[in-house]
N, C-alpha and C positions, 0 to 999 in steps of 0.2 A: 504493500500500500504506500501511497505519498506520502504518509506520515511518519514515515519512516526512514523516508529521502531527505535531510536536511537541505544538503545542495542543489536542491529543487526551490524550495522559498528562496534563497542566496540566488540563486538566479534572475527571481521574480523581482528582488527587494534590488537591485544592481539594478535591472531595467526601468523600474520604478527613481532612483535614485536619479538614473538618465533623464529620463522625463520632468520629473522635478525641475531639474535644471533649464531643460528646455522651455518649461511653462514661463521661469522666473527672466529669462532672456527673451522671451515674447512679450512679456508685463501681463503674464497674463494671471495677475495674483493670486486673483480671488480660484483658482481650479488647480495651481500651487501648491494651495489653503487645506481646499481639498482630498487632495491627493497626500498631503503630508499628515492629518488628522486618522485618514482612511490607514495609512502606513502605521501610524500611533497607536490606532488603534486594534492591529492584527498584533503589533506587539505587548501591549497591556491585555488581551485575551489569552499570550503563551503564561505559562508560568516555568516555563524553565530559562532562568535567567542566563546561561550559556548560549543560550538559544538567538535570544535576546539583545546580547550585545555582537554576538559575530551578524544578526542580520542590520543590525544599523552600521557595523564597517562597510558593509556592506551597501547600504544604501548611500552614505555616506562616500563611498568611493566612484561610483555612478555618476553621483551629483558633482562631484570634484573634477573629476575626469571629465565629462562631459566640456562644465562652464570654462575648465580649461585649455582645451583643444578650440573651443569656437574664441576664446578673447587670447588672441593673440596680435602682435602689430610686425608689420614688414620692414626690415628698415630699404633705406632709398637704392641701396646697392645691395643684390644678393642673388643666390643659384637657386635655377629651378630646371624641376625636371618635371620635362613634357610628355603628357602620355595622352593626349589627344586634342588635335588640330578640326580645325574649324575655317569657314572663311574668316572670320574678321576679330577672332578669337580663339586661345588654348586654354587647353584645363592643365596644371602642373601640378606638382605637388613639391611644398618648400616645407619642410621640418615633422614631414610625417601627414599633413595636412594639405586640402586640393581647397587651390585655387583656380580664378577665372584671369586670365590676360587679355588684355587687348592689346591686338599686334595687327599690321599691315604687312609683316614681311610673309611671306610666300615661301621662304625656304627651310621655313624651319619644318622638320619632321618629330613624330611622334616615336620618344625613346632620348629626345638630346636632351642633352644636360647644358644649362645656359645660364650667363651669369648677365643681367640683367641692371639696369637704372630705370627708376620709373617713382608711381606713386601709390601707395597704397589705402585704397578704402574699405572699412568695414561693410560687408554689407553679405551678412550668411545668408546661406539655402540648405537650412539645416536640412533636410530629407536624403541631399548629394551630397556631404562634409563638406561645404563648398563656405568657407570661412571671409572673402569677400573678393573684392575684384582689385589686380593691378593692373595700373594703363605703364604701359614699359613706353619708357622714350629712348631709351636707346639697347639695344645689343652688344655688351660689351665682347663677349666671346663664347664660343661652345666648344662643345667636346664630346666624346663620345667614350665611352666605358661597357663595363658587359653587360647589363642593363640595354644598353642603346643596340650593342649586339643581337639581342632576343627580338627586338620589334625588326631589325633589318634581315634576319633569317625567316621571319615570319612574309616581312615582300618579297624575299626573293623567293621562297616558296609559291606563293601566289601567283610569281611573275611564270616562272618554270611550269606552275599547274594548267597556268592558263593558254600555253602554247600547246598542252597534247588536250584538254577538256574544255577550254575556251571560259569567256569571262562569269559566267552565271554560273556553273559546276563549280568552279574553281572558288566563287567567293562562300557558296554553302559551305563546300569543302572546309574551307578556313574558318569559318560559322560554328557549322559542328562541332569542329576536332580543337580548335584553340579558343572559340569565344570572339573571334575578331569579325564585329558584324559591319565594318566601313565597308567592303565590296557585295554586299548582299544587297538587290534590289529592291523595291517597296513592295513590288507587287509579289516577289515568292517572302517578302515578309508579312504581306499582308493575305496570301495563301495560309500561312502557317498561324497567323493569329486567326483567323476562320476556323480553323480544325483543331483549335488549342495544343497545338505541339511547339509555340514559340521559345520554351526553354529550352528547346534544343538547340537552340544558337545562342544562349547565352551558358558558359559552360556551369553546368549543376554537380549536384554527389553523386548522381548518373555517371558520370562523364570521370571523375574520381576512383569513381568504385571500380568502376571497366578498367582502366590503364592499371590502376594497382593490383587487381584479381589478375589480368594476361603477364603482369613482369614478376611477379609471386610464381606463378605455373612456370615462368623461364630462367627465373633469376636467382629466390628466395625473398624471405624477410627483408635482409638489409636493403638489398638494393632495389626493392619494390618502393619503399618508403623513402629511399636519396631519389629516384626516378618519379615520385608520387611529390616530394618538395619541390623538386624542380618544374615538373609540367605546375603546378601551382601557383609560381611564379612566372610559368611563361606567359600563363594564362591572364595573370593580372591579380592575383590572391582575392579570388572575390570572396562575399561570406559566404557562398555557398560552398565553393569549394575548402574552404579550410573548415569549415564547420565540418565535411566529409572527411576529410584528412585525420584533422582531431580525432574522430568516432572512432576510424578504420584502425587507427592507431588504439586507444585504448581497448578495442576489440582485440585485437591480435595480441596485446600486451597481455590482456586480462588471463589471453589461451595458455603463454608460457610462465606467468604465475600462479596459475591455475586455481583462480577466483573466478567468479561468477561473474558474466557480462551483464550488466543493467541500462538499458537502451535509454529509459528515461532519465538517472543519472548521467549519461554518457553526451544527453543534448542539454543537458542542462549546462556541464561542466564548459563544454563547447561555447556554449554564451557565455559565458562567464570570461573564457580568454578572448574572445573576436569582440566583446561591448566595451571590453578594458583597451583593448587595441586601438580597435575603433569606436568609439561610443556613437558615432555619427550612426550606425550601423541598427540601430533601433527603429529610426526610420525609412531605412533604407531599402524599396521594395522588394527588390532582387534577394537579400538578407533573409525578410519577414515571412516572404513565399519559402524560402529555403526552408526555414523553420515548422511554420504552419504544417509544410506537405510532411516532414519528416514524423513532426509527434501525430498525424492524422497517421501516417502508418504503423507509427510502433503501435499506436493504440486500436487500431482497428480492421489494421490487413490478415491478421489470423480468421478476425473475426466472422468478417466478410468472404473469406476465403474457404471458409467453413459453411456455410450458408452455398456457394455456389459449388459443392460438392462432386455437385454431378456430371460440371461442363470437364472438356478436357484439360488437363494439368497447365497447360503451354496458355492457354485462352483465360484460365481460371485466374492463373498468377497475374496476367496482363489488366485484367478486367478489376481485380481487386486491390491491386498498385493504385490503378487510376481511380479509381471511387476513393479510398482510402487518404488517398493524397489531395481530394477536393476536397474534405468533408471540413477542415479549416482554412484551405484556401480560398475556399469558394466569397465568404464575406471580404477576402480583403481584395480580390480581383473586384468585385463589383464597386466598393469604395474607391480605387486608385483608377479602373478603366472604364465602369459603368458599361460593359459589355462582358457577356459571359458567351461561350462557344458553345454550341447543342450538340457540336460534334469531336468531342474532345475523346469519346470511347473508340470511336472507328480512328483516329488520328493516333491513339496511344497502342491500339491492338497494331495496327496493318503499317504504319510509318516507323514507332520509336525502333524497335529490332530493326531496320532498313537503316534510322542515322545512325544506330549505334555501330552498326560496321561501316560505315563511314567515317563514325570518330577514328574506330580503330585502324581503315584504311589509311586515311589523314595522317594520323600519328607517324604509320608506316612508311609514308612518301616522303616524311620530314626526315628519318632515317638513312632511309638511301636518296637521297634524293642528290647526293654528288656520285650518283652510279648509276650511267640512263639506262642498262637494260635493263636493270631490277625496276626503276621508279617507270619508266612506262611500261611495265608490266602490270605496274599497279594503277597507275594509271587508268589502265583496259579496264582493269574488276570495278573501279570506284564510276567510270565511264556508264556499263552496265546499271551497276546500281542505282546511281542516278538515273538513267534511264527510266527504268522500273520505277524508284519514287516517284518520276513526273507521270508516270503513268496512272499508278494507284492515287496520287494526289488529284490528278483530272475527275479520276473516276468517284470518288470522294466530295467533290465540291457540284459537281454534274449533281448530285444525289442529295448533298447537304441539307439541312434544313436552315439553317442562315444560322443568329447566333440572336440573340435575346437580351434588349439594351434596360441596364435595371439603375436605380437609383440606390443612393447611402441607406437612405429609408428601407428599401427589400433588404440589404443588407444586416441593418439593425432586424428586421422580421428574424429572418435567417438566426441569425444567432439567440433573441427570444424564444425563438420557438425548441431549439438547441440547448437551452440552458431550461425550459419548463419540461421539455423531455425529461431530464438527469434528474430533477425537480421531482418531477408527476412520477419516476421508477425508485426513485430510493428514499423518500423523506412524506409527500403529502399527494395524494391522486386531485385532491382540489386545484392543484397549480396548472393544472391538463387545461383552464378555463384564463388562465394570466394572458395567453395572447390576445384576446379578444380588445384589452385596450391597447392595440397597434390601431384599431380602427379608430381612435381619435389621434392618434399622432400621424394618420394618413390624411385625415382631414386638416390638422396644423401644418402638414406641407402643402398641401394641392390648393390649400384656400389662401390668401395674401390680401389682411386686409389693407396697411398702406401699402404704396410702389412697392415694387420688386424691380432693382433696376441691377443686371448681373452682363460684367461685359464678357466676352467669350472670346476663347483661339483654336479656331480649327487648324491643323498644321500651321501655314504662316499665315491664313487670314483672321480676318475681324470681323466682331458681331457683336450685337447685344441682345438681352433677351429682358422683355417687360413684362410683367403678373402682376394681374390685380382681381381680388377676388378668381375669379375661375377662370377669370380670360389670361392668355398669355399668347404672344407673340415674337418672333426674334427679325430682327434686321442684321441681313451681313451682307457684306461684300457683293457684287454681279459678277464675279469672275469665279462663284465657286459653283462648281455642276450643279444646274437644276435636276439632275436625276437623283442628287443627294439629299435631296429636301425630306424625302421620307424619314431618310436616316435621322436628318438634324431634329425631326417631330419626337422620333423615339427616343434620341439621347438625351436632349435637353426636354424630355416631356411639353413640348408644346403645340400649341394647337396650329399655330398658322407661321410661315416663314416669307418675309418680304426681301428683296433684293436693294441694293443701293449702290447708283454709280458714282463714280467720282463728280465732286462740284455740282451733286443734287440734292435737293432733300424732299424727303417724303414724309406728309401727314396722315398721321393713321391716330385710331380710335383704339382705345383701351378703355374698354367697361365704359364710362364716362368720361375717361381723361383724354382731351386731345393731344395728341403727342408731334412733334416736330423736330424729324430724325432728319442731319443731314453732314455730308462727308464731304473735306478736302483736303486733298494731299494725305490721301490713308486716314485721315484721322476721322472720328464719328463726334460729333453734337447732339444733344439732347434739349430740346425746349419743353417740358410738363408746364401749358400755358393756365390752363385751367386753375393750379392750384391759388390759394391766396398769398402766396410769395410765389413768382414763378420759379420755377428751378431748372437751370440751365448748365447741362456738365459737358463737358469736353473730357474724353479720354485719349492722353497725351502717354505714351508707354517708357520713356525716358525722363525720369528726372531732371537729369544733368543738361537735355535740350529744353530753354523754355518756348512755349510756340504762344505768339501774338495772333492768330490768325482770328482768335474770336474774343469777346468780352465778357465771356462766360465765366462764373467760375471754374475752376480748374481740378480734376481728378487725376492722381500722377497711378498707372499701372505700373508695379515695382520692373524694375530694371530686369531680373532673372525673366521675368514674361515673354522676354524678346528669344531666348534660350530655350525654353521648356519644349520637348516634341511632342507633350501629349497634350490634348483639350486642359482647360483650365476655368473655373470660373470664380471671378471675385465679386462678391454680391455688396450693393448697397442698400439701404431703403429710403425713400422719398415720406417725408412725416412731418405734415406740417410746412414745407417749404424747404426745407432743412433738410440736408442729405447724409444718412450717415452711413459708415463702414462698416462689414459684419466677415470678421475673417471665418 
């Protein structure tokens, strides 16, 4: 039983400890307050005073760790190393920590180590460790080291793949087997998010577990886990993979001391050194999903697997992985993407075995791959394979049933109804009756009685969306497919979608309020004429540019907005004349 687990709360109380932190760096006090009372109070319930004080070091190291890695300052000269380019911007990381650059130079590539003049602004995106932005004025020198090595083995790989498989094999290929998803096109990214098999380009414990199980069968112990450190780091040490590392290790450790393996221990302990590491890493989605899917299977893949009894072994194990690994991820994909895949079973049975020997291909091409007649030998087979995926992928989405666009709200359901289960079977059958108030918190979303004014990013356009009372509408851009309109109904839940062109504006009706939207030079205006103070906002996405073009007042969309690739919405309300902010 849990209770039994110490290093399971020690986990809990560390992640908490994180967030603490994070609250009190947002100003967001008062749920701080909260969350530190709630903390206070799980500890004044123990009575074992040992207990007690190892989980406030614990929480207490969380919080430390955390506010210290985000309040840090740059000084005006120092080395950074770049581990991904952008047009008009890099991500680097200086003292353990990733930042954003702003750079015009063209030559720098991802892997150089560069020493840098510039200026440094705070300004975090806690969810990415992204501590703030420097604008570099000058490049003072670079270098290259073994680090810079890994990212230039990893192009020249690509360049080599791509002359016997050509450019679209070649960037899966490097997708798969190392995580590096710059040469993957939108559209087989946007294949593989339709069928829920996208973590397979971002390298997971999947992709861990395989390379160390094939160099264990070839190698042994030691050199599975030096060969298991190393692709880790080739890969980028994400949390999923070291989170897998960790495990595999204390697994195998556990066999030649010959103690008992505890899987739930073993993902605990796991967070416990990747949230000290990285503390960023608690929001960090790629991290969370890691997580989620793992303790969804230590706790339910028997279970489930047991239940489908009947189907054949190879189909049962696939089927029960997949259920088992959605059953916590499932609320946090709908929070972060508000789309969920209907066909994430046919994409985990019929494709993942197909990337998985791809990983392993991949891997093998990177080996020989200074000896042509082995590496286009292999070449052939990953050629094949490929092949085959596009095949069963066509046949797949030909069939698909589309994918199912859900809000925070279904989310929160999901897990109510998740938490009245465990409820209604071990403690009270009355709780089987708790969900039934989601039905008023479905009505506190859907109904809005002041404005609802939320500006929106679809990849790189713009838009906004108005609710009031039951009516809601969104205006964006004329340059984004009218056949998308569907989509934007069901992702933004709204009823009606208007277009706007540049240097137009358009009058439309909400509920009662006349509204007068209109755009120049990218940017959107707002007139709500109706109210008794008009309210008039211009959404300007840089700060640091001021734009005179209206006399509006002024609503600044944070600087990271311009960066982010996924949808986003920042909501304001209109109340009284007066406009406020509602993170």
């Amino acid at each position: 039983m849990i209770e039994d687990k110490p290093i399971v709360y020690y986990s809990i109380f560390m992640i908490f400890g994180c967030f603490e932190s994070f609250l009190i760096l947002n100003r967001s006090i008062a749920a701080a307050m909260i969350l530190a009372v709630f903390f206070l109070f799980v500890m004044f319930c123990s009575q074992k005073c040992k207990f007690v004080l190892i989980g406030i070091v614990f929480f207490l190291a969380g919080c430390f760790n955390y506010y210290i890695y985000f309040n840090m300052n740059i000084s005006k000269g120092t080395v950074l190393r770049v581990v991904n380019v952008q047009q008009y911007y890099i991500t680097a990381i200086y003292d353990g920590r990733k930042i954003t650059a702003e750079t015009y130079d063209n030559t720098i590539k991802a892997g150089d180590k560069i020493f840098v003049q510039g200026e440094f602004k705070k300004e975090p995106e806690y969810e990415k460790g992204i501590i703030g932005r420097y604008k570099i004025s000058k490049i003072v020198s670079r270098k290259q080291d073994y680090i810079s090595s890994m990212y230039i083995f990893k192009e020249k790989l690509y360049a080599k793949l791509k002359q016997f498989i050509g450019d679209e094999y070649a960037g899966n290929v490097l997708g798969a087997a190392f995580g590096d998803t710059s040469h993957i096109s939108s559209s087989s990214k946007n294949d593989m998010n339709q069928l829920g098999i996208v973590h397979i380009i971002s390298v997971s414990g999947m992709h861990m577990a395989l390379i160390y199980k094939i160099f264990e069968e070839i190698a042994g112990f030691k050199a599975a886990v030096a060969i298991s450190i190393f692709y880790c780091i080739l890969t980028g040490t994400t949390g999923a993979t070291v989170r897998s590392l960790i495990m595999i290790f204390i697994y195998k450790l556990s066999k030649k001391v010959y103690k008992n393996y505890d899987a739930i221990c073993s993902l605990a302990f796991s967070s416990i050194i990747i949230f000290f590491i990285y503390p960023y890493a608690v929001l960090d989605i790629g991290c969370i999903l890691s997580f989620m899917a793992m303790l969804g299977i230590i706790l339910y893949y028997e279970t489930i697997r047991k239940k489908l009894v009947f189907m054949p072994s190879k189909l049962n194990e696939y089927i029960s992985l997949s259920l088992s690994a959605q059953i916590f991820t499932l609320p946090v994909i709908i929070i972060t993407f508000n789309f969920v895949s209907t066909d994430f079973l046919q994409g985990n049975i019929f494709l993942v075995p197909l990337y998985s020997g791809i990983v392993v291909l991949g891997n093998l091409a990177a080996i020989v791959m200074n000896i042509d007649l082995l590496f286009k030998a292999v070449c052939t087979f990953i050629n094949i394979n490929m092949q085959l995926i596009d095949l069963i992928k066509d046949v797949l989405i030909k069939l698909s049933f589309g994918g199912v666009y859900l809000s925070y709200i279904d989310a929160m359901s999901i897990m109510v109804i998740y938490i009245c289960s465990k409820l209604y079977k071990y403690i009270n059958r009355k709780y089987l009756y708790l969900p039934v108030f989601m039905i008023i918190i479905y009505m506190y979303y859907f109904y809005s009685i002041p404005m609802d004014i939320a500006y929106i990013k679809i990849a790189s356009k713009r838009g906004v969306i108005l609710r009031q009372g039951f009516s809601s509408i969104a205006v964006v851009s004329n340059d984004i497919d009218k056949n998308k309109y569907d989509i934007l109904k069901k992702k933004f839940n709204v009823k009606e979608v208007f277009s706007i062109a540049a240097n137009q504006q358009l009058r439309i009706k909400v509920r009662n309020e006349n509204i007068l939207v209109g755009q120049k030079d990218k940017e959107l205006a707002l007139s709500i004429a109706s109210y008794s103070h008009s309210v008039k906002i211009n959404f300007v996405k840089n700060q640091s540019r001021p734009y005179n073009g209206y006399s509006y007042g002024i609503i600044y969309i944070p600087y990271r907005d311009s960066r982010n690739y996924y949808d986003e919405l920042v909501d304001y309300k209109a109340i009284n004349g007066k406009t406020y902010r509602f993170k």
